[in-house]
C-alpha positions as CSV (number, residue, x, y, z in Angstrom):
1,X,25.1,63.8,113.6
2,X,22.7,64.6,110.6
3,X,19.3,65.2,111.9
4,X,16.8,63.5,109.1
5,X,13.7,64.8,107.4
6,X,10.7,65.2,110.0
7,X,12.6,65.3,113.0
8,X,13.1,68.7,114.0
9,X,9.6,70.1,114.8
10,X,8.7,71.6,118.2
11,X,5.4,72.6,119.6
12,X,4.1,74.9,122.7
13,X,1.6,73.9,125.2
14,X,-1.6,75.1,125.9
15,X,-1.5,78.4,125.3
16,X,-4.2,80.6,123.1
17,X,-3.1,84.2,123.3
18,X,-4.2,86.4,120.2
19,X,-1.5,87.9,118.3
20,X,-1.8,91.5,117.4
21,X,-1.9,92.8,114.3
22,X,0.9,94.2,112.4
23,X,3.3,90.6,113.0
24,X,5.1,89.9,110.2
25,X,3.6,86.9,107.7
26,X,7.3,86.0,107.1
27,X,8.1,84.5,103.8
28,X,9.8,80.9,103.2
29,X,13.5,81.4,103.0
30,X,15.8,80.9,100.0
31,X,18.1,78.4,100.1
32,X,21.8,78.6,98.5
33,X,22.8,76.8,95.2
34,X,25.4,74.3,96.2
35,X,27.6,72.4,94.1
36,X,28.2,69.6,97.1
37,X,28.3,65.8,96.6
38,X,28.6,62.8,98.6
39,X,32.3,62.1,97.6
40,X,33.4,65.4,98.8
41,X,34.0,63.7,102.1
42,X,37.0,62.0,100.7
43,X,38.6,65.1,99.2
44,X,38.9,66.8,102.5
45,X,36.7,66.7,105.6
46,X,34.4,68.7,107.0
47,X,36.9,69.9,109.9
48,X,39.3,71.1,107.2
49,X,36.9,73.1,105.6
50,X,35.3,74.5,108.7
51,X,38.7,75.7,110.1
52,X,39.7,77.1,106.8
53,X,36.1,79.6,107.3
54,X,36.4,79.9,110.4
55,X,40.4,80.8,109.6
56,X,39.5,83.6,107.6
57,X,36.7,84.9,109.4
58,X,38.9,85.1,112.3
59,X,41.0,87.3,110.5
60,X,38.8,89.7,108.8
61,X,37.2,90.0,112.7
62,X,40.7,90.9,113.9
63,X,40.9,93.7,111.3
64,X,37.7,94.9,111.9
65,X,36.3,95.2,108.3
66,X,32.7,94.3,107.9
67,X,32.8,93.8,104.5
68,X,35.5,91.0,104.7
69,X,33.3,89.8,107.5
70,X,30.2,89.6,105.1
71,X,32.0,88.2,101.7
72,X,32.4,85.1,103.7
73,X,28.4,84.8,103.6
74,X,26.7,83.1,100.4
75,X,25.2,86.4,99.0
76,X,21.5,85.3,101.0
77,X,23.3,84.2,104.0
78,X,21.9,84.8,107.5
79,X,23.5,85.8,110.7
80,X,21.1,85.7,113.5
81,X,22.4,87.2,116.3
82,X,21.0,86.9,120.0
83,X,23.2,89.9,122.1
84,X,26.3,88.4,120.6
85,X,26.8,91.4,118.3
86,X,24.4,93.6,120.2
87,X,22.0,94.2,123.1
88,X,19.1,93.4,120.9
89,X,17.8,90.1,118.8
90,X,18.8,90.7,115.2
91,X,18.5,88.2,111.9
92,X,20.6,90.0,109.3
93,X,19.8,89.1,105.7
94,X,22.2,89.1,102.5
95,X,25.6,90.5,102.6
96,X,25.2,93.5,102.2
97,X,22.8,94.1,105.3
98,X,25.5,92.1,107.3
99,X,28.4,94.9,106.7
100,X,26.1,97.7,106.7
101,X,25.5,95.8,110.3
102,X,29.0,95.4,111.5
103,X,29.7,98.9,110.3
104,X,28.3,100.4,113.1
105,X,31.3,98.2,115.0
106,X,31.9,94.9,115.9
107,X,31.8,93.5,119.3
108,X,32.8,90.1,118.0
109,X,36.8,89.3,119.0
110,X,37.5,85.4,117.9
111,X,35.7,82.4,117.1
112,X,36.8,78.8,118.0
113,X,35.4,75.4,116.3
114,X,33.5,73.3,118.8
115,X,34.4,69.3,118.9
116,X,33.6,68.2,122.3
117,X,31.1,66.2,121.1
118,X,30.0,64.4,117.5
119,X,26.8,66.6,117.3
120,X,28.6,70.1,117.9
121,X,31.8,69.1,116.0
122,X,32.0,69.7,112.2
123,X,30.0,67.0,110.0
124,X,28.5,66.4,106.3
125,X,24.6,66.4,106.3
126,X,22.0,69.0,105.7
127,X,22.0,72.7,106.1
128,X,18.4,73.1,105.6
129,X,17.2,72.5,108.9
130,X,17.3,68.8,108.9
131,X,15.1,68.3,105.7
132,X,18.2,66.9,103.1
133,X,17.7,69.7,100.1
134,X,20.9,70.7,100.5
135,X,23.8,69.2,102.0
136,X,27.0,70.8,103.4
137,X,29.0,71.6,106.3
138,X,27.2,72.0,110.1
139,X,28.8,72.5,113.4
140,X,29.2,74.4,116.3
141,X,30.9,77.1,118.1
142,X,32.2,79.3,120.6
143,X,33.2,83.5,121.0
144,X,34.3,86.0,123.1
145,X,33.6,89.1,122.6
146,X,34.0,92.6,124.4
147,X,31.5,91.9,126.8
148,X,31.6,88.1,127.3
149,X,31.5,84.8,125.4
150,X,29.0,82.7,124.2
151,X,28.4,79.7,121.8
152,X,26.6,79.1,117.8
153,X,26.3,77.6,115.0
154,X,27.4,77.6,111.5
155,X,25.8,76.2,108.3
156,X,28.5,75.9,105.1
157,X,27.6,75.8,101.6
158,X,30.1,74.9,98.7
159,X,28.9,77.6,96.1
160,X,31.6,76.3,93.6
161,X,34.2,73.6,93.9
162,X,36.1,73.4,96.7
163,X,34.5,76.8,97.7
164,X,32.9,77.3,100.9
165,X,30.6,80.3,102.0
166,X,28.2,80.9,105.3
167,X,24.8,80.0,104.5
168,X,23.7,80.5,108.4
169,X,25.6,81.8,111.6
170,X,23.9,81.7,114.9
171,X,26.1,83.8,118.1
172,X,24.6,84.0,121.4
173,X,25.7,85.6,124.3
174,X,26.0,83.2,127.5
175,X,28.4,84.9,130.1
176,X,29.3,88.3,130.9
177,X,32.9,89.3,131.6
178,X,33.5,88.5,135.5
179,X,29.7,88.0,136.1
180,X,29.7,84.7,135.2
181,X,26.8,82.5,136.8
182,X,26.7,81.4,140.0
183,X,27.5,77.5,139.2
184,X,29.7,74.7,139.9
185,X,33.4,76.4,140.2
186,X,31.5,79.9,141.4
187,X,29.1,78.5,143.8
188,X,28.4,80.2,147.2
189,X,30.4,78.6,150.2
190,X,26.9,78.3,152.3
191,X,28.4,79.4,155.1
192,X,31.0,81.5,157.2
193,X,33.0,79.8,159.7
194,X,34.4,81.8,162.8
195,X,33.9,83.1,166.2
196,X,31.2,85.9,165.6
197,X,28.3,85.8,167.9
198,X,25.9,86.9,166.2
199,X,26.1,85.3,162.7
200,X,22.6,83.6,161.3
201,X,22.8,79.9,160.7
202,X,21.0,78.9,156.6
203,X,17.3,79.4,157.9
204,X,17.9,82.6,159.5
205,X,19.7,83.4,156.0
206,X,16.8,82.3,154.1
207,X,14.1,84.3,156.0
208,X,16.3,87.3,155.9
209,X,16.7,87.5,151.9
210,X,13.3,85.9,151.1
211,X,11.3,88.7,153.4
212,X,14.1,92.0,152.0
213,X,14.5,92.9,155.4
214,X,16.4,95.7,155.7
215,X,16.8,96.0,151.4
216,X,14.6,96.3,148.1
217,X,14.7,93.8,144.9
218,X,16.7,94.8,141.7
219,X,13.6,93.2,140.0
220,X,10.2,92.3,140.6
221,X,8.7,89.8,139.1
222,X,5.0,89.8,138.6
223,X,3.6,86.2,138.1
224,X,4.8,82.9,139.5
225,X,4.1,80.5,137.1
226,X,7.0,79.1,134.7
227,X,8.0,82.2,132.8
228,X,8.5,84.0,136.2
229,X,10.3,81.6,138.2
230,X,12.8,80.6,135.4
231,X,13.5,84.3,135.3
232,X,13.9,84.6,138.6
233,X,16.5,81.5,138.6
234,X,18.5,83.1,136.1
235,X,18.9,86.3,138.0
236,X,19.3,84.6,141.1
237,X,22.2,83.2,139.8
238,X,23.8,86.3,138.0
239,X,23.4,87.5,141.4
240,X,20.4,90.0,140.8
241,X,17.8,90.6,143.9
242,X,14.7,89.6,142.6
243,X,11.0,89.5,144.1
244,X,8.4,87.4,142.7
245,X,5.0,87.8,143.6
246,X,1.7,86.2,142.8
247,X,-1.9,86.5,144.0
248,X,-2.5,82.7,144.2
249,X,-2.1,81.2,147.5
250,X,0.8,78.5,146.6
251,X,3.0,78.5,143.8
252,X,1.5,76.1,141.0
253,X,-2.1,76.9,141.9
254,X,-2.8,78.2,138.6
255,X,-2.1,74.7,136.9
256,X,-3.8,73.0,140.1
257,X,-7.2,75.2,139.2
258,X,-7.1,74.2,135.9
259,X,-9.8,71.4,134.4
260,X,-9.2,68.0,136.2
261,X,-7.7,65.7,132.8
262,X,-5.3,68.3,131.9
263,X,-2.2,67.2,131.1
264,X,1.3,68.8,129.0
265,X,0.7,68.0,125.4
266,X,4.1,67.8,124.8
267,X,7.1,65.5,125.6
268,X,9.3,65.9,128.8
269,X,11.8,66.2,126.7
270,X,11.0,69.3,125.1
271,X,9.9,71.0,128.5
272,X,12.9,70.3,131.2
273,X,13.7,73.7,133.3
274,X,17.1,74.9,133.6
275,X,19.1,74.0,136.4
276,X,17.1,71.4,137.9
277,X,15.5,69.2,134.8
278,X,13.5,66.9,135.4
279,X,14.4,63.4,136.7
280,X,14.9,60.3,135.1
281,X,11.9,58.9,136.0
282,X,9.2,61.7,135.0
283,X,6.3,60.9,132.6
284,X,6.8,61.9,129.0
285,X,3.2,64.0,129.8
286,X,3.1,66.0,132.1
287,X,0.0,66.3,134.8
288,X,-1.1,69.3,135.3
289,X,-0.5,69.0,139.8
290,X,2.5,67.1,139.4
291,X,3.9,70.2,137.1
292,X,2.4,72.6,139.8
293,X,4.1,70.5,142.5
294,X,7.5,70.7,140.5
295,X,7.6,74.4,140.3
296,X,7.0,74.7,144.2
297,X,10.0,72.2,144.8
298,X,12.3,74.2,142.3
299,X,11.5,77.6,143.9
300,X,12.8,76.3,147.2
301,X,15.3,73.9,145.7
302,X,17.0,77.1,144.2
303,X,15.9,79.6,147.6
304,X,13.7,82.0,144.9
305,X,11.9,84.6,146.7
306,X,8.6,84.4,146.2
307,X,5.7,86.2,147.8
308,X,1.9,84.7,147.0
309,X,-1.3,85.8,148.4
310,X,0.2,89.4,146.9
311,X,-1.2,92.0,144.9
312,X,0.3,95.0,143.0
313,X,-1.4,98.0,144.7
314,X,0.0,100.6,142.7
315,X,3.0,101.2,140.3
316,X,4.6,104.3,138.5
317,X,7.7,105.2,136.5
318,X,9.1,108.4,137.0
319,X,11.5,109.5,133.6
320,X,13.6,111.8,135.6
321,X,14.9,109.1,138.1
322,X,14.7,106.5,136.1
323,X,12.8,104.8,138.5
324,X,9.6,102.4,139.4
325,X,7.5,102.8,142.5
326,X,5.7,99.9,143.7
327,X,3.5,99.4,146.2
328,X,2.6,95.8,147.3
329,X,-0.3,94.2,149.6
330,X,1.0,91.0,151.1
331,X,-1.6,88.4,153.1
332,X,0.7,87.4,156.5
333,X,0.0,83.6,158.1
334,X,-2.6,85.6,160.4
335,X,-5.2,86.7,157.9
336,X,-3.4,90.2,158.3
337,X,-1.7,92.7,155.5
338,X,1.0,94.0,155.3
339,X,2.1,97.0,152.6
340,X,5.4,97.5,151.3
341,X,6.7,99.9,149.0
342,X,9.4,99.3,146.7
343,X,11.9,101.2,143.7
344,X,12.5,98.1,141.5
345,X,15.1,98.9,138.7
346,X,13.4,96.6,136.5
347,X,9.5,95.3,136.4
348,X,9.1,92.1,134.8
349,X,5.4,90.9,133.7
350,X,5.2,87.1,133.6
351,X,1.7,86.7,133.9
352,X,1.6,83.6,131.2
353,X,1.6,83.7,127.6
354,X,-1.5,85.5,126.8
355,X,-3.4,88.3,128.3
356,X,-6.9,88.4,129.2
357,X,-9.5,86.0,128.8
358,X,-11.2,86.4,125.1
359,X,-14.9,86.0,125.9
360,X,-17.3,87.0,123.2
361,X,-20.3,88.6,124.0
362,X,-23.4,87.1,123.4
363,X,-27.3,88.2,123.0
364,X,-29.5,85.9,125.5
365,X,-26.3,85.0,127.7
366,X,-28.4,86.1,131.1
367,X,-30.7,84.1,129.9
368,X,-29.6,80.8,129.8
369,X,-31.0,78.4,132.4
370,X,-27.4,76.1,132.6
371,X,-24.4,76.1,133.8
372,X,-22.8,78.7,131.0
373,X,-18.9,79.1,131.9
374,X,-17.1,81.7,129.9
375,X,-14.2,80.6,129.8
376,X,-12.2,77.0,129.7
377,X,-9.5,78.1,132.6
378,X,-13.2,78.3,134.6
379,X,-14.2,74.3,133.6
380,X,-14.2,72.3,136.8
381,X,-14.9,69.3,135.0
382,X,-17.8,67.1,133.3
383,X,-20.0,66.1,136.1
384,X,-20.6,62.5,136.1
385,X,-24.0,62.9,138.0
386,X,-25.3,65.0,134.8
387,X,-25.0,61.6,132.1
388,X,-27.2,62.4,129.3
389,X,-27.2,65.9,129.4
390,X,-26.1,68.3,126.2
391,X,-23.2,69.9,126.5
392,X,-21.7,72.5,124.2
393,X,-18.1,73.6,123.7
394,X,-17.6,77.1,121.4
395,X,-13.9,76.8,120.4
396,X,-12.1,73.9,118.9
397,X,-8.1,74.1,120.1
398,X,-6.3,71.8,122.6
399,X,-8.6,73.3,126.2
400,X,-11.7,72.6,124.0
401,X,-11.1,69.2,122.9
402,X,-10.1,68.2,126.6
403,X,-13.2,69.5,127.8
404,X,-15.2,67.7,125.2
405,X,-13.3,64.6,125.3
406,X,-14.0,65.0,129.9
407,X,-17.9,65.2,128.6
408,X,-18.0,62.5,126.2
409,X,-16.3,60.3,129.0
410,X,-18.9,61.2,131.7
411,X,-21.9,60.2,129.3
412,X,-22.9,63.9,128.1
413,X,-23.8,64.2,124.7
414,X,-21.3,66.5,123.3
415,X,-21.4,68.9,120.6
416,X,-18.4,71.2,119.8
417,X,-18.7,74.7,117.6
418,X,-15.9,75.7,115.6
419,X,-16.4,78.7,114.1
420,X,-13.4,78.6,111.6
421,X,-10.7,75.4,110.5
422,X,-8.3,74.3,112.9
423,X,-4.5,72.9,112.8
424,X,-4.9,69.1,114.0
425,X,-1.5,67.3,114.6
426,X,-1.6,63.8,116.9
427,X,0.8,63.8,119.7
428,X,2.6,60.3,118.0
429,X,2.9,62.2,115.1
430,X,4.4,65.4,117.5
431,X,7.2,62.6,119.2
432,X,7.6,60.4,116.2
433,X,8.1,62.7,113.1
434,X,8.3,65.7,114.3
435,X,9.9,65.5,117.5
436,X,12.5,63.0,116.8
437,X,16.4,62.8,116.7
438,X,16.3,66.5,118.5
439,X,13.9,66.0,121.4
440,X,13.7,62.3,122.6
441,X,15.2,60.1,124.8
442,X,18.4,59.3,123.0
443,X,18.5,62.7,121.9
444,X,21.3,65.8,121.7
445,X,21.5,67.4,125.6
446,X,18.9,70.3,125.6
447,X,21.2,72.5,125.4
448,X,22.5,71.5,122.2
449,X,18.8,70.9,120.8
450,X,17.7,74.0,121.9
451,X,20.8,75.9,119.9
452,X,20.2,73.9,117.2
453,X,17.1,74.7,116.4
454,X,17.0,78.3,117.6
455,X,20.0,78.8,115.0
456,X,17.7,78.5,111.9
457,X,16.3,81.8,110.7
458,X,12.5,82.0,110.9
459,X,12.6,82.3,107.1
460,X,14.9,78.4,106.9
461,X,12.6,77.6,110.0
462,X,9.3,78.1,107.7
463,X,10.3,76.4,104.8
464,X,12.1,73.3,106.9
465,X,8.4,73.2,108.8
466,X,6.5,72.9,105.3
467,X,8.5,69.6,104.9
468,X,7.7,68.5,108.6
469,X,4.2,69.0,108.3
470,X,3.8,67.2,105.5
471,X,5.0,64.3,107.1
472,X,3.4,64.6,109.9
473,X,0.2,64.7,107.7
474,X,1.0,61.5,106.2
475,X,1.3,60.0,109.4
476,X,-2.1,61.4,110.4
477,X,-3.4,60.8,107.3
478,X,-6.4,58.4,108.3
479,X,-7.5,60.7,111.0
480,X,-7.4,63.5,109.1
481,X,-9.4,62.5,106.5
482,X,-11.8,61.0,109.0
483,X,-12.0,64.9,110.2
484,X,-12.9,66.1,107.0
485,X,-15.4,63.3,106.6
486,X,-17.1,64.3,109.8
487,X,-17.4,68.0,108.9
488,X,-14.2,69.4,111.0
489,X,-12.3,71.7,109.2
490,X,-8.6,71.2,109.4
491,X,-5.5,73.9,108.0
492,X,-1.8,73.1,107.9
493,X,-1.0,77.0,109.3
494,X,0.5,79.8,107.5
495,X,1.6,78.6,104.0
496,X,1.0,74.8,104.7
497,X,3.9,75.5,107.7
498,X,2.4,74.1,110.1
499,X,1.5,74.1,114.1
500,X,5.0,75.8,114.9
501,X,4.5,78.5,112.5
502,X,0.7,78.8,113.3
503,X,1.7,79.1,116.9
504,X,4.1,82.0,116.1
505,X,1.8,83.9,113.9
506,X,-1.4,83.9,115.1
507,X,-0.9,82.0,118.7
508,X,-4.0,79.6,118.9
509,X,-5.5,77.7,116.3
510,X,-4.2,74.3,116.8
511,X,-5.3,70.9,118.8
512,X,-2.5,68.6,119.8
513,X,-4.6,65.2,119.6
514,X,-4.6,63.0,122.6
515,X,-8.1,61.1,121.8
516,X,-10.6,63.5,120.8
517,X,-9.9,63.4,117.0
518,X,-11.1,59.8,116.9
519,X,-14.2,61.0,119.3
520,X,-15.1,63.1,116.4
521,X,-14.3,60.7,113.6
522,X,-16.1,58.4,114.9
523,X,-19.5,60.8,115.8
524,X,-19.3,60.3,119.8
525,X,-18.6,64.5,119.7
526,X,-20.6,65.8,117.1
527,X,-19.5,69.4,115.6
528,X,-21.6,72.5,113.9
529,X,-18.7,74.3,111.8
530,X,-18.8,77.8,110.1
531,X,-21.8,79.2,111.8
532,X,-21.5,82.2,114.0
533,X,-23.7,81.9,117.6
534,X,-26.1,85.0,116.9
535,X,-27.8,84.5,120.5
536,X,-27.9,82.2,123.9
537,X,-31.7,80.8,124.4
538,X,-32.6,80.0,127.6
539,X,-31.9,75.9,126.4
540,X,-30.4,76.3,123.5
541,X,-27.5,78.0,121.5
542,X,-29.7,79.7,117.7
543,X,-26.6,80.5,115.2
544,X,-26.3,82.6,112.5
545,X,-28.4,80.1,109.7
546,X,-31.4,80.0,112.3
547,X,-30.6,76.3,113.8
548,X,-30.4,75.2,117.2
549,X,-28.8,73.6,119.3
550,X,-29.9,71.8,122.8
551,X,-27.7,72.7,125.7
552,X,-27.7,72.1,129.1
553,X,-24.1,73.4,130.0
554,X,-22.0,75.8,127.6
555,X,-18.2,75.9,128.0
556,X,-16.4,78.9,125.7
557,X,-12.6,77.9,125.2
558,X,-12.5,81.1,123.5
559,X,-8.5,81.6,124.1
560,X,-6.8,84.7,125.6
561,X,-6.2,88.1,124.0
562,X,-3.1,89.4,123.8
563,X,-0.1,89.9,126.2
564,X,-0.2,93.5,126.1
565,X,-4.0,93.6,127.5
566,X,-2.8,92.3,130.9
567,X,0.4,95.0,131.0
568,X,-2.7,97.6,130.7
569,X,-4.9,96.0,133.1
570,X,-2.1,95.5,135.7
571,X,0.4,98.4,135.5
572,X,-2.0,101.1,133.5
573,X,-2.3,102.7,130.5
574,X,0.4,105.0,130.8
575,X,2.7,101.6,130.3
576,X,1.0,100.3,128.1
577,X,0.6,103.1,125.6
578,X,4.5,103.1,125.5
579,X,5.4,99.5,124.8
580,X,5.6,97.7,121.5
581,X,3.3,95.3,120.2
582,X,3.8,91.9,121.6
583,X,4.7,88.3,119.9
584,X,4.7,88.1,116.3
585,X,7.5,88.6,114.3
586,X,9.2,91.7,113.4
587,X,10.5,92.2,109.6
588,X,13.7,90.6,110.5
589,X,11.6,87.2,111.7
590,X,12.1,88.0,115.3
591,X,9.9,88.1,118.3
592,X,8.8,91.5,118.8
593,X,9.0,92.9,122.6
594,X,9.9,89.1,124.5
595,X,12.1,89.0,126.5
596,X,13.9,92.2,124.8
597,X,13.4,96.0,125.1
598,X,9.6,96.7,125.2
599,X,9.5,100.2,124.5
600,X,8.9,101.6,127.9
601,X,12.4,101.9,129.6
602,X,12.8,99.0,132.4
603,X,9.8,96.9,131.8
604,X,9.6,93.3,130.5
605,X,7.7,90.7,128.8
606,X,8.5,87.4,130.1
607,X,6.4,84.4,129.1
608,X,6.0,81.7,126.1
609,X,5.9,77.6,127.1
610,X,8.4,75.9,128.9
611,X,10.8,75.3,125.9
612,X,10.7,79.5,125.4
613,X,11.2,80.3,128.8
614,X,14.4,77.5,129.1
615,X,15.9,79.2,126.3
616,X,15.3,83.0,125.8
617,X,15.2,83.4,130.1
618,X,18.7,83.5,129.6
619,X,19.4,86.9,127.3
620,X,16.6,88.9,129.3
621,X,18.6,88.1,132.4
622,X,21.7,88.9,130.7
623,X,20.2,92.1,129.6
624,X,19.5,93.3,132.8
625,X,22.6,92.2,134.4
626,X,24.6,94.3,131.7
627,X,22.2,97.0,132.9
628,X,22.8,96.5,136.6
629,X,26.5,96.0,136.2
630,X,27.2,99.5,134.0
631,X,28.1,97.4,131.4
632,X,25.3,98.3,128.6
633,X,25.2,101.7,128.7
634,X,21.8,104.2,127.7
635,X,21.5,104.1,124.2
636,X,24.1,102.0,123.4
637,X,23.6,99.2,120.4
């Protein structure tokens, strides 16, 4: 299966964290020179040439020369590499960075074609990332290695005639050796038959586990929301303890609290959970209490332990035992507390994507004789008592075109503030162009998607997504020119690469459009654009030019700062001083500190949308199983 031009984008939901600076403004990849043609097919097939690679890369793995290894690369190939080679996320570059690489040893033992299906199984079609530029040889496949197996996939270019190289390879680790998951053939029995008195039926089980009586976690998990409960279903079924905890008094309440029209921006099919997806019949959007309702059915559905109504009192790390003290401050059925103390081997922060609200401050604020709310997660939605009133929105990505669009719809008179341009992409043009052929109805399993796309480089990735957005433009051309008309200021991201890229880099910036781009075409939400607020008047917004603006109620949909604020707020500065920055890209076009070594020894970022969290929850369970289990040793690669 060849996957066409336009139909391999992929966008997060809601989510407006600020990415710290020092991430990597990665540049557009180079693609190979190849010499392939349509009637190449009828020389020999793609198979042929696939095993004959895969043939001598076997061979050069058996000998355990990383040069060998790397000649089989165009000289600009990639290897991205997600714990396959090591216990780290790696994108290697050229040849020569490949065997300088593997020179350090290589954990890699054999590799094995995958035809099970038409889409894994070697085919003609684009190497590009779907776009058509070049044309060669794609499939998947499996390895084992000294620690496990897992699964990839390979991109062939013919360089010269009849002369294949690597342009891509993609290996990621899936199982460890004898710890495999906990799933069909190695599911638990649910019960022990025999004659013993005093043996708990399921319930007692259940309470027994969920409350630690008697034990303490491997992990705790701080935040219920999806990042932490898909991490605790992965440990859960590599057979890791793990406590989640959350202050919110059910799980889902922090998409229940959100503002009232809230909805996934996104398809279903882009945002299933592992394990339990979602069924046949769920809307292609998302509401925001159906989604809260789905996480509390799949923590019971899948017995997580989760504590809410619990704060983190204290926490420490002690260096010389390698070890985390935790003290925790549960709310019982009775109104009561109770405090326990725990030594977690591993913290993991899954507090959401971003950190702490960004709220700018403002001359006058006190001031103001309306309802101000500071921030868009605070918006309990337009009242439709208060028709004819002026409200303002400061911010101008997905939470603050909701909120306007709830105004407009309630009879305010709606004016939004965007301080500086904004990426606008329609959600038809999301599930049309950008989402289709990879993430649709009809579509590859998840799985497969998921590899798929995660296989390209971030360099490939960029340059593929200059091609998507462009058609994606030409499909919102007449709204986006309305925009512009209107006096909105619309961007195409980094280097014309659109949302996915924008969302990578700087981690806001965007508006998904369900509605509120015609709103504003057609003057029903006004804007003011490129003015700063210099000061809140006690009816009114003055800006930096000296105009005003009435307002009655000001909503700021400001965004969230970065990830790292809320590892400071909620486990100190000690922590935080020692981890790495946080989302972005590092030089090698990989996410820097998720769901990988964070710089402080046993601590974890966990977060990203629902398609993230799916897909990466895997290797930072995997991590800390290997961890757990002896197998990845201190210090080791």
């Amino acid at each position: 299966m060849a996957v066409e031009v336009g139909t391999v984008g992929t966008v997060p939901i809601v989510s407006k964290d600020r990415i710290e600076a020092g991430s990597i403004n990665i540049p557009i990849g180079k693609l190979p020179t190849s010499v392939y043609c349509e009637d190449t097919q009828t020389t020999r097939s793609a198979g042929d040439i696939a095993s004959r690679v895969i043939d001598d890369l076997n061979s050069a793995l058996a000998a355990k020369n990383p040069q060998s290894v790397a000649s089989l690369f165009v000289d600009n190939g990639y290897w991205r590499d997600h714990l396959g080679l090591s216990w780290d996320f790696r994108t290697l570059n050229s040849r020569q960075k490949i065997a300088d690489f593997l020179a350090g040893g290589i954990r890699l033992e054999k590799v094995e074609i995958d035809n099970s299906s038409p889409f894994r199984a070697p085919h003609f079609g684009p190497i590009d990332g779907g776009i058509g530029e070049v044309k060669g040889v794609e499939f998947f496949i499996n390895f084992t290695s000294d620690v496990g197996s897992g699964f990839g996939v390979a991109r062939l270019a013919e360089v010269t005639k009849d002369q294949w190289e690597i342009f891509t390879f993609y290996t990621a680790l899936q199982n460890l050796n004898g710890h495999e998951e906990r799933l069909r053939h190695q599911r638990p029995r649910g019960v022990d038959h025999g004659g013993d008195p005093t043996r708990k039926n399921w319930q007692e089980r259940r309470a027994a586990e969920s409350n630690f009586d008697g034990k303490e976690p491997q992990v705790l998990i701080i935040g219920a929301g999806q990042g932490g409960l898909i991490a605790a279903a992965r440990l859960k079924m590599l057979g890791v303890e793990t406590l989640v905890i959350d202050r919110e008094d059910r799980i889902g309440d922090n998409w229940r609290r959100r503002y009232r029209q809230l909805v996934l921006h996104d398809p279903v099919w882009l945002d299933h959970l592992p394990y339990i997806p979602f069924p046949p019949t769920w809307p292609i959007f998302t509401p925001k209490d159906k989604l809260a309702d789905f996480f509390e059915s799949y923590a019971s559905l899948l017995e997580l332990n989760v504590w809410t109504k619990t704060n983190l009192v204290s926490s420490s790390w002690d260096d010389d035992k390698n070890q985390w003290t935790v003290t925790l401050e549960r709310q019982q059925h009775d109104g009561s507390k109770e405090s326990r103390t725990f030594h977690p081997h591993h913290v993991i922060l899954a507090t959401g994507h971003s950190g702490k609200k960004n709220f700018p401050s403002f001359k006058g604020a006190d001031a103001f004789q309306g309802d101000l709310l500071c921030h868009s997660s605070d918006f309990p939605g337009a009242n439709p008592a208060s028709k004819g009133k002026n409200a303002v929105v400061v911010g101008c990505c997905n939470s603050g075109h909701d909120i306007a669009q709830d105004f407009y719809e309630k009879g305010y008179n709606v004016t939004m503030v965007q301080r500086s341009s904004t990426l606008v992409i329609s959600s038809n043009a999301l599930v049309e162009v950008g989402l289709k052929g990879l993430y649709e109805e009809d579509g590859p399993p998840t799985e497969d998607a998921d590899a798929w796309l995660i296989s390209l480089p971030s360099e490939i990735l960029k340059g593929q997504q200059i091609k998507v957005t462009k058609a994606q433009n030409q499909f919102d051309k007449n709204t986006l020119e309305g925009l512009k008309k209107a006096g909105f200021q619309v961007d195409m991201g980094p280097q014309d690469a659109g949302l996915f890229l924008k969302y990578f880099q700087r981690g806001g910036g965007y508006y998904i459009d369900v509605g509120a781009s015609q709103l504003i075409v057609d003057g029903k939400i006004k804007i003011k654009q490129g003015q700063e607020i210099s000061q809140v008047l006690a009816n009114s917004i003055e800006f930096a030019d000296g105009s005003t603006l009435p307002a009655d109620e000001i909503v700021f949909a400001t965004g969230y700062q970065n990830m790292h604020t809320e590892a400071r707020a909620i486990l100190g500065d000690a922590l935080a001083d020692r981890v790495g920055s946080v989302w972005g890209f590092d030089k090698e076009g990989e996410f820097r500190s998720m769901w990988r070594p964070s710089g402080h020894p046993a601590f974890w970022y966990m977060g990203g949308n629902l398609f993230f969290c799916r897909y990466y929850s895997k290797f930072l369970a995997l991590q800390i199983k290997a961890i757990e289990e002896g197998i990845k040793k201190e210090g080791s690669r």
